[in-house]
C-alpha positions, 0 to 999 in steps of 0.5 A: 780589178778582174778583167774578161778578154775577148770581143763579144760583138765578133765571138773571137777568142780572148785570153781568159781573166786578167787581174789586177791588185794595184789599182789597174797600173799592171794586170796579169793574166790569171786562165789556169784551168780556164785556157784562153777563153773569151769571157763576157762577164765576171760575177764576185761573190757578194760574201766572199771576195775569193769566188769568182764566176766567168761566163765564157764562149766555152762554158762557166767556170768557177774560182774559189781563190781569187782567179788563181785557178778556174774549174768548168761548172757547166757543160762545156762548149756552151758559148754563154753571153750573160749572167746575173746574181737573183738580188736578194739571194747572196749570190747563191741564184745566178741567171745565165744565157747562151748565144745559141739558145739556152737558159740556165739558173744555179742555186748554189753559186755557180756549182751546178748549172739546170737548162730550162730553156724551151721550158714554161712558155719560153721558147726559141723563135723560128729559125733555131737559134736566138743569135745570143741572149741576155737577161735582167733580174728586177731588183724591186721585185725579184720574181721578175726576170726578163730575157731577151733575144736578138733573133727575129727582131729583138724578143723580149720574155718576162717571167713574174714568178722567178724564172718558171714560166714566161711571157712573150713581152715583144714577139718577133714582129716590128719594130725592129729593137736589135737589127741596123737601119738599112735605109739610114743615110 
């Protein structure tokens, strides 16, 4: 069992990956390389148990031996907030987002990272900042990727050709999908 540490709601900071081999009695800490990072989402290779890849609130870093060690694949500093494998590609696409505003995609699993944001019709929303994004990849049809910001009431884009160009889907008008209900009780 790997385990990311941090809270993600509130960006504070974590203590990097924790493993476990017996079933989650005892974990130990395993950030060599990695430093105490907030990790929002680990991804296993699908052929290879060994290789691991974290998103963290400074960057995406890499194992090739199962957490014992951790190097930075992409630019650092990034606060990146979610990531998902392209069905279909054994893990040699990955989809990944920031909090502040970017979108990158890997070919070749996690080594290097390409920023495509403010690329293909997906675009920031006024304001500047997408105040953290996530992002879905269809399984039924790959092509199909969605992201979605928490700017501006919740925008959503679609892309259908598998991450090239987008669509606004939910623009930042009502209803509000992401925001808290000032007149609830």
């Amino acid at each position: 069992i790997y385990l990311g540490t941090g809270d993600a709601n509130y960006y504070s900071s974590g203590t990097g990956v924790w493993k476990s081999t017996n079933g989650g009695l005892s974990f130990v800490q395993k950030n060599t390389g990695m430093g105490n990072r907030l990790v929002d989402e680990i991804l296993q290779s699908p052929t290879n148990r060994g290789v691991l890849i974290a998103a963290t609130n400074s960057g995406i870093y890499k194992s090739n031996d199962s957490a014992n060690s951790w190097t930075l694949k992409s630019p650092s500093g990034l606060r990146f907030t979610d990531m998902e494998y392209k069905p279909g590609s054994n893990g040699r696409v990955i989809y990944a987002v920031t909090l502040d505003s970017g979108y990158y995609r890997s070919i070749d699993f996690g080594e290097t990272w390409t920023n495509l944001m403010n690329t293909g019709g997906l675009f920031i929303p006024s304001g500047g900042s997408s105040n953290g994004m996530r992002v879905a990849v269809c399984p039924a049809d790959t092509n199909i990727i969605y992201i979605g910001m928490v700017k501006n009431f919740g925008t959503i884009f679609k892309s259908n050709d598998g991450g090239t160009t987008f669509s606004a889907m939910k623009n930042a008008s009502m209803p509000n999908l992401t925001g808290y209900n000032n007149t609830a009780g």
